[in-house]
ZAFI-813561 format. One record per residue: residue number from 1; residue in three letters; x, z negated, y of N, C-alpha, C in turn. Coordinates in nm, 2 decimals. Layout:
BEGIN
+------+------+--------+--------+--------+--------+--------+---------+--------+--------+--------+
! resi ! resn !  neast !    nup ! nnorth ! caeast !   caup ! canorth !  ceast !    cup ! cnorth !
+------+------+--------+--------+--------+--------+--------+---------+--------+--------+--------+
!  NUM !  ALA !      X !      Z !      Y !      X !      Z !       Y !      X !      Z !      Y !
...
+------+------+--------+--------+--------+--------+--------+---------+--------+--------+--------+
END
This chain:
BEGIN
+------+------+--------+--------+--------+--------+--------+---------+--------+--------+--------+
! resi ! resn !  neast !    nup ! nnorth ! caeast !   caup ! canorth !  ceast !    cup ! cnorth !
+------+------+--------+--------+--------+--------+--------+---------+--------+--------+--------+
!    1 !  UNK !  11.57 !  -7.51 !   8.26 !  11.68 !  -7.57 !    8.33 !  11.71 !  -7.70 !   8.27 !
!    2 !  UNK !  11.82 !  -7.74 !   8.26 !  11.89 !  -7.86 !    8.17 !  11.90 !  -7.95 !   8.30 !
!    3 !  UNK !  11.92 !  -8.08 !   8.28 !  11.97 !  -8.17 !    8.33 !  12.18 !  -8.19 !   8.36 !
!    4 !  UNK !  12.20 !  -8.19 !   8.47 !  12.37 !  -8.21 !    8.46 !  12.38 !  -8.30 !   8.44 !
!    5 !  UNK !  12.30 !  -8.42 !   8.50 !  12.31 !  -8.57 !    8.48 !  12.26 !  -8.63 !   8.39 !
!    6 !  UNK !  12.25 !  -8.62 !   8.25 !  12.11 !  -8.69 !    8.18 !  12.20 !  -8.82 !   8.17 !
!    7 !  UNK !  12.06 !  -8.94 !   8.19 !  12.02 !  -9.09 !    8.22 !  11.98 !  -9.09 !   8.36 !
!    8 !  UNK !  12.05 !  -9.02 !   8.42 !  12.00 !  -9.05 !    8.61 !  11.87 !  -9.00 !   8.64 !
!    9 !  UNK !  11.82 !  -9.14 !   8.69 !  11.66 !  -9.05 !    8.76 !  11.68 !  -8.96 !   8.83 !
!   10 !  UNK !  11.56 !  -8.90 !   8.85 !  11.55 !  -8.71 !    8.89 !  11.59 !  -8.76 !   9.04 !
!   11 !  UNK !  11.53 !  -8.85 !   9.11 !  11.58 !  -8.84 !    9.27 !  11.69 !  -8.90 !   9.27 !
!   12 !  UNK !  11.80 !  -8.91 !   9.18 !  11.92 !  -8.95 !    9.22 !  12.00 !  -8.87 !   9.16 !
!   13 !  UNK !  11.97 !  -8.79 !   9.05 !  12.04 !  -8.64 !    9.00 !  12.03 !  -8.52 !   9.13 !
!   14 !  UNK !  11.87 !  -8.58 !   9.16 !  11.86 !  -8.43 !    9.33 !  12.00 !  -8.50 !   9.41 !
!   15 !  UNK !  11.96 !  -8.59 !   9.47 !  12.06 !  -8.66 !    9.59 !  12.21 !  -8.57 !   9.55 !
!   16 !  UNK !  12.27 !  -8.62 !   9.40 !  12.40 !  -8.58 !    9.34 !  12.41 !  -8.39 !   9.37 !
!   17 !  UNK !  12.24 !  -8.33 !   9.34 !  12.31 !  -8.19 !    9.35 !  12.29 !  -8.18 !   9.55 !
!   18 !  UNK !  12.26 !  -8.23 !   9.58 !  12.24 !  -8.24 !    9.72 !  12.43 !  -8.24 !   9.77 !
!   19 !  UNK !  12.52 !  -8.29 !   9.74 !  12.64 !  -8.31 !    9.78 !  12.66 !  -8.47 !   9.78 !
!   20 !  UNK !  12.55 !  -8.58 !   9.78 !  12.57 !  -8.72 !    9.81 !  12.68 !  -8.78 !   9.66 !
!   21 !  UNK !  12.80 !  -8.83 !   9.69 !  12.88 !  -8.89 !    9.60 !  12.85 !  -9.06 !   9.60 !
!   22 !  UNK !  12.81 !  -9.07 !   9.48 !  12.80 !  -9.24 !    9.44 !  12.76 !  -9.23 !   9.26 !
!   23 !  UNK !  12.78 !  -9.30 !   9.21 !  12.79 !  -9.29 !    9.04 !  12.68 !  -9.46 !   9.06 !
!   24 !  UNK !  12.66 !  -9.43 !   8.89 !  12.58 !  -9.58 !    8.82 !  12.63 !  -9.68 !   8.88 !
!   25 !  UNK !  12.77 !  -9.66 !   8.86 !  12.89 !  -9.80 !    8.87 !  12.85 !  -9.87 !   9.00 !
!   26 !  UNK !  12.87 !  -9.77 !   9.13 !  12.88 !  -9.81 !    9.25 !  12.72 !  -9.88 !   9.32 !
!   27 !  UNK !  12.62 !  -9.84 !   9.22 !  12.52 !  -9.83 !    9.24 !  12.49 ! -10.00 !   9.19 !
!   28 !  UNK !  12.47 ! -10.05 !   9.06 !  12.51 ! -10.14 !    9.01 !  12.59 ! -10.25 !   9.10 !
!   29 !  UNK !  12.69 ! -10.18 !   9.15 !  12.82 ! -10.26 !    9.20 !  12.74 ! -10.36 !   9.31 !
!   30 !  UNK !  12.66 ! -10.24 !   9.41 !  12.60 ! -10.30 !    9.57 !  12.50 ! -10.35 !   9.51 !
!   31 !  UNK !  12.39 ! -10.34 !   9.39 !  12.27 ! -10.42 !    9.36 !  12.32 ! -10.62 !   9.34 !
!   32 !  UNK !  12.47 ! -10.62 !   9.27 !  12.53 ! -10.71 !    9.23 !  12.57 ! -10.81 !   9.36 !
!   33 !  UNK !  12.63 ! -10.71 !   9.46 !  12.69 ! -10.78 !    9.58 !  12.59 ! -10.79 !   9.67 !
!   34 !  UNK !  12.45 ! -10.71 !   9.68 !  12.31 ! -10.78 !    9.76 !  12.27 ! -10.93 !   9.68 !
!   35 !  UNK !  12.32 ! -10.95 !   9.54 !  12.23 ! -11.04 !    9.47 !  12.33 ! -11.17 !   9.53 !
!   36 !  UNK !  12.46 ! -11.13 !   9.53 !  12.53 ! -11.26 !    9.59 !  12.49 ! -11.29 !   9.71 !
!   37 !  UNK !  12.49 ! -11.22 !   9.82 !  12.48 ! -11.23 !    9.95 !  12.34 ! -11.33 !   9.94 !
!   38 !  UNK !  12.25 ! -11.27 !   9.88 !  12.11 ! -11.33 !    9.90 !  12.14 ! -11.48 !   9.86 !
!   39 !  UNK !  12.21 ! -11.50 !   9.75 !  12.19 ! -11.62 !    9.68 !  12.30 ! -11.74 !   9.78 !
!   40 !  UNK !  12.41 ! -11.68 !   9.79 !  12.47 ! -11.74 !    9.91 !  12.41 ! -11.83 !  10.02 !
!   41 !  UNK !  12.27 ! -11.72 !  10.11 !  12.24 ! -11.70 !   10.21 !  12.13 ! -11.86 !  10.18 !
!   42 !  UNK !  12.03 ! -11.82 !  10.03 !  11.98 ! -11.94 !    9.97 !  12.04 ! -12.07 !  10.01 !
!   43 !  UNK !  12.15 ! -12.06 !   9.95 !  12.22 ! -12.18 !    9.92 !  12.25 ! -12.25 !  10.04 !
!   44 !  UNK !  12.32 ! -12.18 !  10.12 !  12.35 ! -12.22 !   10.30 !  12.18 ! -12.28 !  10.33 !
!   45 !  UNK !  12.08 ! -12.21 !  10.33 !  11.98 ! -12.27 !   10.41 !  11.98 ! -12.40 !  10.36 !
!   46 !  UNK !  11.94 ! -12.40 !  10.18 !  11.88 ! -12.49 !   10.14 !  11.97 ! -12.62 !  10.17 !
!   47 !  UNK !  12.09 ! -12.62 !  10.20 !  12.20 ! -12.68 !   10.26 !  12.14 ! -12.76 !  10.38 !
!   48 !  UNK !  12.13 ! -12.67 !  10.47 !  12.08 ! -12.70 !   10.60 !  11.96 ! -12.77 !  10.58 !
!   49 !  UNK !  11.86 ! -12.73 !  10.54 !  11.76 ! -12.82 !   10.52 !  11.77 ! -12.96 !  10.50 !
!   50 !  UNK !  11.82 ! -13.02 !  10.39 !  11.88 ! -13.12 !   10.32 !  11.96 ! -13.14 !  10.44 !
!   51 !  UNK !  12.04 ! -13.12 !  10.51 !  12.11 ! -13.23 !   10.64 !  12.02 ! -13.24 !  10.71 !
!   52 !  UNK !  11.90 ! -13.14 !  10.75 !  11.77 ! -13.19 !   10.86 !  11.73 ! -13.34 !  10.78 !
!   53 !  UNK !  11.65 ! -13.30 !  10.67 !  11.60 ! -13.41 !   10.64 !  11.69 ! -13.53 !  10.67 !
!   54 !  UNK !  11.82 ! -13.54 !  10.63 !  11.87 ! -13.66 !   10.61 !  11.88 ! -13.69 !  10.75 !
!   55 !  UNK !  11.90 ! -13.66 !  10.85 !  11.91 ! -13.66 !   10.99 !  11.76 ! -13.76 !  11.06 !
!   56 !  UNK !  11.66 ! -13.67 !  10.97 !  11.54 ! -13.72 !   11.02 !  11.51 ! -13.86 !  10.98 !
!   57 !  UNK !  11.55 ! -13.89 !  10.83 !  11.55 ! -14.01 !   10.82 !  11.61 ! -14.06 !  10.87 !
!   58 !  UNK !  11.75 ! -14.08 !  10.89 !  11.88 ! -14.13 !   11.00 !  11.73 ! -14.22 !  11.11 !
!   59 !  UNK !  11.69 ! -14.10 !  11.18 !  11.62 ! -14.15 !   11.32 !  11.47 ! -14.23 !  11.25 !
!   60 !  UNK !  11.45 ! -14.19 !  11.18 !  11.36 ! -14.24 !   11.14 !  11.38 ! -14.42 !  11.08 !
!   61 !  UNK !  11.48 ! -14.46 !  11.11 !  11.55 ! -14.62 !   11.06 !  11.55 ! -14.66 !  10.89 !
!   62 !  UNK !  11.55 ! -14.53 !  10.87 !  11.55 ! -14.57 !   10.70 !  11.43 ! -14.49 !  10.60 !
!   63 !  UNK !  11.36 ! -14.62 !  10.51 !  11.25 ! -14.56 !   10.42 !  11.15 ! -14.70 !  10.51 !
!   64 !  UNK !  11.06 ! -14.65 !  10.49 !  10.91 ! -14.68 !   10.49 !  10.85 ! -14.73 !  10.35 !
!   65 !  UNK !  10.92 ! -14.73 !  10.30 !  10.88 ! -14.79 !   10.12 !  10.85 ! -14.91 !  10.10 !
!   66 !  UNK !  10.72 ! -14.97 !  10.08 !  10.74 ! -15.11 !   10.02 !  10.76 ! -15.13 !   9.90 !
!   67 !  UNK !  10.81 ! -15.27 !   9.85 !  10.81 ! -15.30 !    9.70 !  10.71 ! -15.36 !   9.67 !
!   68 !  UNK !  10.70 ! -15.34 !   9.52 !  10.60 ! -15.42 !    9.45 !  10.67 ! -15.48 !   9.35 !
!   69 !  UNK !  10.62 ! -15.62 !   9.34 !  10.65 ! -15.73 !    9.22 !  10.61 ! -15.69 !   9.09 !
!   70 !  UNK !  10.63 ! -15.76 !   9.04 !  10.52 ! -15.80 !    8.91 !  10.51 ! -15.93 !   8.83 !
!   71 !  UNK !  10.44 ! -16.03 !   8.88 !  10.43 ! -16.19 !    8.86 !  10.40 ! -16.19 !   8.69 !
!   72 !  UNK !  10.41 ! -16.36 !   8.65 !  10.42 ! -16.37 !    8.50 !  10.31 ! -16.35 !   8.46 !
!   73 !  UNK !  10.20 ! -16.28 !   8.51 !  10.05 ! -16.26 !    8.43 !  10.04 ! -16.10 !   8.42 !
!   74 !  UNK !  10.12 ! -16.06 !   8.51 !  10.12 ! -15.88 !    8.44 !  10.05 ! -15.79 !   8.55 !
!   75 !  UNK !  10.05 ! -15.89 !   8.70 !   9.98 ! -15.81 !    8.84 !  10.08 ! -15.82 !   8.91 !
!   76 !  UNK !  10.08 ! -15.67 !   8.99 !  10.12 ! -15.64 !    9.09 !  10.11 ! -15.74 !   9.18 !
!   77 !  UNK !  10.19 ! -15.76 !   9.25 !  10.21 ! -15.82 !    9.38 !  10.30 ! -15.78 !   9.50 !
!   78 !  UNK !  10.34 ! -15.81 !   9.59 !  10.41 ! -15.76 !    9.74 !  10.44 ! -15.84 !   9.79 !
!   79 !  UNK !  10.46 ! -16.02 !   9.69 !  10.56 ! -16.13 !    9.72 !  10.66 ! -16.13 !   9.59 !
!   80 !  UNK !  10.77 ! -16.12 !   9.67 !  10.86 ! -16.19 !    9.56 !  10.82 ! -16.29 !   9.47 !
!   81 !  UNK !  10.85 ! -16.27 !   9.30 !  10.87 ! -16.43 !    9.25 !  10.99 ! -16.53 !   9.30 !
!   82 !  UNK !  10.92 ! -16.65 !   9.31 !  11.01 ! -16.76 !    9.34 !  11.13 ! -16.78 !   9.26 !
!   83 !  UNK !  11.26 ! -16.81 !   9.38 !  11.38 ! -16.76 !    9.30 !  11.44 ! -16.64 !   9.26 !
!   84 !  UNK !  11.37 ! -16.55 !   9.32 !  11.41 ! -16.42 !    9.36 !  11.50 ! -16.42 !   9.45 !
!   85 !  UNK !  11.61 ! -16.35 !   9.43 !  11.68 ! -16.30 !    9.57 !  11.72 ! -16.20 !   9.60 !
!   86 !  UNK !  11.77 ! -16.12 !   9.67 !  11.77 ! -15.98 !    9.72 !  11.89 ! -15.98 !   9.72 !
!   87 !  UNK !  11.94 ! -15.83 !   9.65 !  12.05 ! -15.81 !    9.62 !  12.13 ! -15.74 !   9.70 !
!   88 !  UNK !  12.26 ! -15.76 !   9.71 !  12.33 ! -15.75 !    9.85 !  12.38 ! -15.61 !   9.79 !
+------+------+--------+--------+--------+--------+--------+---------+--------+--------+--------+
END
C-alpha cells in the first residue's frame, strides 16, 4: 500500500483518510496564531507586574537606598564631602 499523503505523519494521513479536512498550511497557520496569543498574553502580564511593582514602591515612599561617598583618601563614606551639594 502507497502513501496518498507522502510528508504527512501517519496519524495525520489516518485522520485525512478518516474524512477530517485541514492541510500543512492550516496546521502551521493555528501553531503560528497559538504562538502569538501566548506571547501577547506574556507581554500583558509582564505589563502588569511592572505597574504592581511601581505601585508598591509608590506606597512604599520611594527607594530605601543609601549613598556612599568617596573622600580624598580613596574610602567609602555615608557623609558628604564638604561643599557638596545636592542636586536639584
Amino acid at each position: 500500500m502507497f502513501d496518498i499523503h507522502p510528508g504527512l505523519p501517519a496519524g495525520v494521513a489516518h485522520l485525512l483518510h478518516q474524512g477530517h479536512h485541514f492541510n500543512k498550511l492550516s496546521m502551521a497557520k493555528s501553531q503560528a496564531t497559538f504562538m502569538k496569543k501566548q506571547l501577547e498574553k506574556n507581554r500583558l502580564k509582564k505589563k502588569e507586574d511592572k505597574q504592581e511593582r511601581k505601585q508598591e514602591r509608590k506606597q512604599n515612599g520611594g527607594s530605601d537606598m543609601e549613598l556612599a561617598y568617596v573622600n580624598e583618601f580613596g574610602e567609602i563614606v555615608s557623609t558628604p564631602p564638604e561643599g557638596h551639594r545636592a542636586a536639584l
